[in-house]
N, C-alpha and C positions, 0 to 999 in steps of 0.2 A: 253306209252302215258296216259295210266289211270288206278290207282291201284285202282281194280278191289272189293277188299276187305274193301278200304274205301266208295266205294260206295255204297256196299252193307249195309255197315252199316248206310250211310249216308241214303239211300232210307231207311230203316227202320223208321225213323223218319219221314217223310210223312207220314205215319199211311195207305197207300193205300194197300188195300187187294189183295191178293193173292202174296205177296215178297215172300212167306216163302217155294213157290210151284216154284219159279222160283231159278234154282241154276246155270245155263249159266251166267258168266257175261255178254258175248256181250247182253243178254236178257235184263239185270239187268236196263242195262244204255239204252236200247231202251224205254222199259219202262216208266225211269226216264221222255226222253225225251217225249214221249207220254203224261203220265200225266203233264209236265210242260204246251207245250202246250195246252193244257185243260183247265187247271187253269189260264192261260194267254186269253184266248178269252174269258172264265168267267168274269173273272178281267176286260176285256174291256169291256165284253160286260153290266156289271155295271157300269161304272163310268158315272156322271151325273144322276142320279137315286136316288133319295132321300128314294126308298121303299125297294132300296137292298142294302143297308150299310154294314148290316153283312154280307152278301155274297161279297160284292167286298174285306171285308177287310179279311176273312176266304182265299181267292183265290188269294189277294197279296201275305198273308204269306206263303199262300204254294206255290207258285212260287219263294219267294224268297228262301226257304228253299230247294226246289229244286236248284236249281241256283247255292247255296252254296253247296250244296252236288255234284254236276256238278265239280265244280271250285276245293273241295277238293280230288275230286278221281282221277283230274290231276296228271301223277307222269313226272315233270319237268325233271329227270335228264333221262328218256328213250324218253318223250317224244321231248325235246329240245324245236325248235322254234313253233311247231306243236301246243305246248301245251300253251308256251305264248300266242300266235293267240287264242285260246279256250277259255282262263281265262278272254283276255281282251275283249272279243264279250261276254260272261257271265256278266263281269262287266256292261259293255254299255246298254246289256238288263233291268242287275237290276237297273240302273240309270236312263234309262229310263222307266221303271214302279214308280219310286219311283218321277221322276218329274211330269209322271200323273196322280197318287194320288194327289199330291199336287195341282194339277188345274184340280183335278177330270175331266180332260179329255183326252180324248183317243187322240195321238200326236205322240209320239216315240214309246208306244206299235207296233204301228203296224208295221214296222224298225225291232223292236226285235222280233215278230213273223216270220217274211218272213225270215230272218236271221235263228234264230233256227229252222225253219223249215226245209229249207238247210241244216244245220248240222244236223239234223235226219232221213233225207232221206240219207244222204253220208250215215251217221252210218247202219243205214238197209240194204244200198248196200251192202257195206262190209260185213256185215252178210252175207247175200247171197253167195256174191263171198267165203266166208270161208266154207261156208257149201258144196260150190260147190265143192271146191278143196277136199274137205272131204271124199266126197262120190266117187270120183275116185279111 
């Protein structure tokens, strides 16, 4: 469902410290998902705000860059319909951040939070339950 080694490169380009310390993938991509929603409530929590410009538009692109790094560490032919499902909630996300830049208001953000919220809570679960079978 997700190769694991494009993510890890892809998280590299988000410039967010401490990747280098994390070598788990399941870590890699909680992570990911951590810092996107971050930079997504940043991003809302600027838009309309004429005194954080550079801050809303610093915290689009790294949500969208997250997103895409998301989108490319899908691996389609393990993961099947699983991963269809992932790339086009990624999409939807980024379409809607990208329509409220545009009417600099907060509208479908919040759709795309509650949504990737959910798929980062599954993702942590899973962790868990792996860890758990682990340690038996």
């Amino acid at each position: 469902m997700v190769n694991y080694n494009t993510a890890s490169q892809a998280y590299k380009l988000t410039e967010t410290a401490g990747l280098s310390e994390i070598s788990d993938p399941h870590q890699i991509v909680n992570t990911l998902f951590k810092e996107l929603l971050k930079s997504m409530h940043i991003f809302k929590d600027s838009l309309g705000d004429k005194n954080l410009v550079e801050k809303k538009s610093k915290n689009f692109s790294r949500s969208l860059t997250i997103i895409y790094s998301l989108q490319s560490s899908l691996d389609f032919e393990k993961g099947g319909e699983i991963s269809n499902n992932l790339f086009r909630i990624y999409e939807y996300s980024r379409q809607q951040m990208i329509a409220d830049l545009k009417n600099n208001k907060a509208n479908g953000i919040n759709t795309a939070i509650s949504i990737i919220s959910e798929i980062a809570d599954a993702w942590n679960q899973i962790g868990k339950e792996v860890q758990n079978v682990k340690s038996k």
